[in-house]
C-alpha positions in Angstrom: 0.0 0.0 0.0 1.4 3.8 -0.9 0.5 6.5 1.6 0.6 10.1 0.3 1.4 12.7 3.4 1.0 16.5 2.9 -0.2 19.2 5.7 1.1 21.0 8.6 3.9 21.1 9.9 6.0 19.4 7.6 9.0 19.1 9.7 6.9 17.8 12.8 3.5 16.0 12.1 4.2 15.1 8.4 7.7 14.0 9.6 6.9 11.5 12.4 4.0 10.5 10.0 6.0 9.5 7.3 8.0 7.7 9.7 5.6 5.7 11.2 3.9 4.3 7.7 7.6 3.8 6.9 7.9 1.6 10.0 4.8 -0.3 9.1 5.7 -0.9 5.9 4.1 1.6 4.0 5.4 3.0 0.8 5.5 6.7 1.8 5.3 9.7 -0.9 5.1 13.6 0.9 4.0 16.3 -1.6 5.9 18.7 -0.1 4.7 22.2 -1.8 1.2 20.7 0.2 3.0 21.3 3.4 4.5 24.1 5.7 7.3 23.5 8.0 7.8 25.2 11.3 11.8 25.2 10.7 13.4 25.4 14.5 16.6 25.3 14.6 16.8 23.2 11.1 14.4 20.9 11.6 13.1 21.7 8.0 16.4 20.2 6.6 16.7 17.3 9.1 13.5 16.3 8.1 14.5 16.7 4.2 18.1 14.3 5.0 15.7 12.3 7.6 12.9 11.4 4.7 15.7 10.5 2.2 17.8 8.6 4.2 14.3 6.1 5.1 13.8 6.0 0.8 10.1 8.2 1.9 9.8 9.8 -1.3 9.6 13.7 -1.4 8.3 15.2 -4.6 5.9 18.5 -5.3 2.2 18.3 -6.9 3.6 18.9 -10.4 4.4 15.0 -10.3 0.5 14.5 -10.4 
């Protein structure tokens, strides 16, 4: 099963999210111009290394 992920805040609820369907198998996609971070203290781009490190794919709603 493939899970798509967008919302707020991208580098906190769409994060541990995308984590969690990871976890339990899920093939994970975040359309990431359908979110809004929060970015403290760099979390936007921990989240970006974080998501591509687990193979969750990150692309933008152009793709569709």
């Amino acid at each position: 099963m493939r899970i798509f992920l967008a919302g707020l805040a991208y580098d906190f609820c769409v994060r541990y999210s995308a984590e969690d369907a990871h976890r339990n198998g899920f093939a994970v996609t975040v359309i990431k111009d359908a979110c809004r971070g929060i970015d403290v203290d760099g979390s936007v781009a921990d989240t970006d290394s974080q998501l591509a490190a687990l193979g969750v794919g990150v692309v933008t709603s152009a793709a569709f």
